[in-house]
C-alpha positions, 0 to 999 in steps of 0.5 A: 467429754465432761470433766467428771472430776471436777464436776463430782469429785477425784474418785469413782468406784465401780462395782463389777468392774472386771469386763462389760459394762462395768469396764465400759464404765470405768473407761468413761471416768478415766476420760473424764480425769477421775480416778478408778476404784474397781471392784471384782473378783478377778483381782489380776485381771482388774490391776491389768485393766487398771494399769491400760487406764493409767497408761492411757489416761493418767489417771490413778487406780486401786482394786479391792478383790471382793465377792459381792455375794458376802455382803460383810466382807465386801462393804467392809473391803470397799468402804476401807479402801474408798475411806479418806479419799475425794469419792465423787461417783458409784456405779453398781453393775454387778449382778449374779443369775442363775437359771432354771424354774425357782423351786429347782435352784437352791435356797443358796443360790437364791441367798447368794442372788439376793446377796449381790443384786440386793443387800451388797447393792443397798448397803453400797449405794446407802454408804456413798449415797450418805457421802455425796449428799453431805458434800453436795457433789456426787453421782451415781449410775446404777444398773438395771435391766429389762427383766426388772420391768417384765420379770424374768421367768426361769431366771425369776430371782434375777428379775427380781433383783434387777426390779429392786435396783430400778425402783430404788434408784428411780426413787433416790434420783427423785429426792435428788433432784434439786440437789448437786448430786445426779442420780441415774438408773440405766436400765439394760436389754441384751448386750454383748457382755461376755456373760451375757454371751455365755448365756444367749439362747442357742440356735436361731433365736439367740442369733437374733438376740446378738443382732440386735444387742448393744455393746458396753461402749453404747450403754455406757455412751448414753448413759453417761450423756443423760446423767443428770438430765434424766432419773431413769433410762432405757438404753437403745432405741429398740429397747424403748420402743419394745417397753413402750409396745409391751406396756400400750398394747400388750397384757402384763402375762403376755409379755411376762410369757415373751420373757419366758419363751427365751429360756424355758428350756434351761431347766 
């Protein structure tokens, strides 16, 4: 395992840290010595996982409680508790959805969406993007998912989320290129989050769908062992070979309807 706190910095902070993921995520800076900031909502939860991680790594943490879907509270908690220390990486991992056809979610709902997938994420990655790149060190891995390349029909505002993340970070990681900070977006198919869990389709297909899924531990394996090789990953081998087929043999409504066909029943 590369030893990520030499090579970026003491600390890394997570944004959705609680579970998944972003657990995941956390679990491989500890292996790499740095310490965690983790961010959620679930602050007990959070201080539990970060103490297994003391325990088993020796490594120090901190957890700041915050909602993402308030952009002015959360930065202003995450920027005061990371301000003084050695920060060396950021991974934004959280994301809220909500499904149903756009016109019967609310305008609320849209807002808290854009809230967590867009504003908090841009202000978050702008702040410690800033930071890294004034000391030339640094990494950043941020989440993405299939829904971004195809759109997400009845959970349309996710996939647009999810499509700002990977376009922006692709980008950043470009300008980075030739500098000491690695910048990466990790672009997810279905894993077995428990979120995501919660909302697989019921029935034949969404027991197919658990099949054929990830875990955290091999997102968060491969993402890892292609910082800084790579700008933009698609984890999982049949999750590159289903983007490569959609985008060589098939129309951008065909495989817009495929993503529909998983959840035209949620409304």
């Amino acid at each position: 395992m590369t030893n990520l706190r030499e090579k970026y910095g003491e600390w890394g902070v997570v944004l959705g840290a609680t579970e998944g993921v972003g657990e995941a995520f956390c679990k491989k800076l500890a292996e790499g010595g740095m310490n965690l900031v983790m961010v959620g909502r679930r602050e007990e939860l959070l201080k539990e996982k970060g103490e297994k991680f003391h325990e088993e790594y020796g490594v120090d943490y901190k957890v700041v409680r915050a909602d993402l879907s308030c952009p002015d509270e959360a930065c202003e908690a995450v920027f005061s508790a990371t301000e003084g220390l050695d920060m060396g990486f950021m991974s934004y991992v959280a994301c809220l959805h909500h499904f149903g056809k756009f016109q019967h979610t609310s305008l609320e709902d849209h807002e808290k969406m854009v809230n967590v997938n867009v504003i908090s994420f841009l202000r978050m990655f702008h702040h410690f993007m800033t930071i890294f790149a004034e000391q030339d060190r640094g990494a950043v891995i941020n989440v993405s998912s299939m829904t971004g390349i195809s759109s997400s029909p009845w959970n349309a505002e996710y996939g647009a989320g999810k499509a700002y993340i990977l376009k922006l970070t692709e980008a950043v990681a470009c300008e980075c290129e030739k500098t000491g900070v690695d910048v990466e977006v990790c672009t997810l198919g279905t894993t077995l989050t428990p979120t995501a869990i919660k909302n697989f389709p019921k029935g034949p297909v969404g027991e197919k769908v658990v099949k054929l899924a990830l875990t955290p531990d091999e997102v968060a394996d491969e993402a890892f062992e292609k910082l800084g090789k790579e700008f933009s990953i698609i984890t999982g081998e049949r999750n590159k070979k289903s983007v490569h087929d959609w985008k060589a043999n098939h129309t951008e409504d065909e495989y817009i309807r495929y993503m529909g066909s998983f959840y035209a029943d949620q409304d």
